[in-house]
C-alpha positions in Angstrom: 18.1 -24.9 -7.6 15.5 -21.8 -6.9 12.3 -21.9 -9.5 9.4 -19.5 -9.2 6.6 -20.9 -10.8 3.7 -18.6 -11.9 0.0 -19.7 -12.1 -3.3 -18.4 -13.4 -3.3 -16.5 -16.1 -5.8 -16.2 -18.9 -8.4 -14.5 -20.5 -10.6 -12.2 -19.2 -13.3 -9.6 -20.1 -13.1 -6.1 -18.9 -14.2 -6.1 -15.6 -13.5 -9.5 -14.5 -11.0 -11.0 -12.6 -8.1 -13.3 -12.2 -5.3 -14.4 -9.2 -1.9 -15.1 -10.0 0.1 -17.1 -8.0 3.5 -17.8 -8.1 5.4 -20.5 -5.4 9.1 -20.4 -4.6 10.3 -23.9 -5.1 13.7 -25.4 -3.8 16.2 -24.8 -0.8 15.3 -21.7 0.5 16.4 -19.8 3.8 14.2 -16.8 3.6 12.9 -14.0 0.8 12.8 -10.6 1.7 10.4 -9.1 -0.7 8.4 -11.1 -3.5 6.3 -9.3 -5.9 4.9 -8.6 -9.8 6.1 -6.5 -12.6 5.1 -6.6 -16.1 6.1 -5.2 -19.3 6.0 -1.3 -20.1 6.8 1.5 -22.4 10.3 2.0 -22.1 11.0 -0.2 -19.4 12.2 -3.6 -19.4 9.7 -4.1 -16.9 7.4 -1.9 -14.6 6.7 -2.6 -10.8 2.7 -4.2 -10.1 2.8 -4.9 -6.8 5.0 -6.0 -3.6 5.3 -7.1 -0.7 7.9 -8.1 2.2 8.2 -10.9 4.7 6.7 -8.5 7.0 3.6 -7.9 4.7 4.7 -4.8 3.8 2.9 -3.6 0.3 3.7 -1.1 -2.5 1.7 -0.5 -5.7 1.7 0.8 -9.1 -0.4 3.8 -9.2 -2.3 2.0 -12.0 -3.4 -1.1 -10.0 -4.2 0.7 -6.6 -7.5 0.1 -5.4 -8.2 -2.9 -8.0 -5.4 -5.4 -6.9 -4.7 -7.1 -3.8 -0.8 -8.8 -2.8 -0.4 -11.4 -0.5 1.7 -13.6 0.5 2.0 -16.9 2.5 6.1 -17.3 3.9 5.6 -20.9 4.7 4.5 -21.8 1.6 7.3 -19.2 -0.5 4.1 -18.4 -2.2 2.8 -15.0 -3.3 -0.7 -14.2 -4.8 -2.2 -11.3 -7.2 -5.8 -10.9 -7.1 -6.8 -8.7 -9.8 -9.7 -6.9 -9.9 -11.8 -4.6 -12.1 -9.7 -5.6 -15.2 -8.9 -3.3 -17.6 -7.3 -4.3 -21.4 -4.6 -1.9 -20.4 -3.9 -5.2 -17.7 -3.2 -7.2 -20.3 0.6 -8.2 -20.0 2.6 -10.7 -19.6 3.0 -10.8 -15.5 6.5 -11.7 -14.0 7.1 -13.1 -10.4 10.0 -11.4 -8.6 11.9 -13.1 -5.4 14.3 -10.4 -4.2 16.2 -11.0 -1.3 16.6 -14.5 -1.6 18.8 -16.6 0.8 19.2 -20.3 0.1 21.5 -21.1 3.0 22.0 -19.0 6.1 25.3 -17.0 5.7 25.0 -16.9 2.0 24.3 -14.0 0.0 20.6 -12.9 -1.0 19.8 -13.5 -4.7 17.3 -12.0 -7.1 15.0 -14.4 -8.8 12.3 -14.4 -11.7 9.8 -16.3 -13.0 8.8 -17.1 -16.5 5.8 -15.4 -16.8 2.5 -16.1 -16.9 0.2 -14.2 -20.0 -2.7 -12.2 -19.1 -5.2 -10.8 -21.4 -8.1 -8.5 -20.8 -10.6 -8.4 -23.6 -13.9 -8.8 -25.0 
């Protein structure tokens, strides 16, 4: 059984910062891409941040220049270091697994997390 498990939200003022991780837990072969996304207008949810087994990244216009994905394969662990907080941050922050193999030869799956709250305020 495939659990991501998010970690380190909070409060925060504007201006501040915070990292989320998130680990992949379970049998797993490999995960293409692992990323954020949080809530937005008229979307169930909005891309943050991603970033493939090759450390490829893509960003939300929104969060470019502030936040920083990265990601340790051996661990099936991804980070988001968030900088220069703003209260239009404050979400609550999903961890995506796309791509993910549990056994060679089996197809990829797409996994979430459960979330992890963050709030930007003073």
């Amino acid at each position: 059984q495939v659990q991501l498990v998010e970690s380190g939200g909070g409060l925060v003022q504007p201006g501040g910062s915070l990292r989320l991780s998130c680990a992949a837990s379970g049998s797993i072969f490999s995960i293409s891409a692992m990323g954020w996304y949080r809530p937005a207008p008229g979307k169930q949810r909005e891309l943050v941040a991603t970033i493939t087994s090759g450390r490829s990244t893509n960003y939300a216009d929104s969060v470019k220049g502030r936040f920083i994905i990265s990601r340790d394969n051996a661990k099936n662990t991804v980070y988001l270091q968030m900088n220069s907080l703003k209260p239009e941050d404050t979400a609550v922050y999903y961890c995506n697994a796309r791509g993910l193999v549990v056994r060679l030869g089996q197809r990829p799956g797409d996994y979430w997390g459960q979330g992890t709250q963050v709030t930007v305020s003073s």
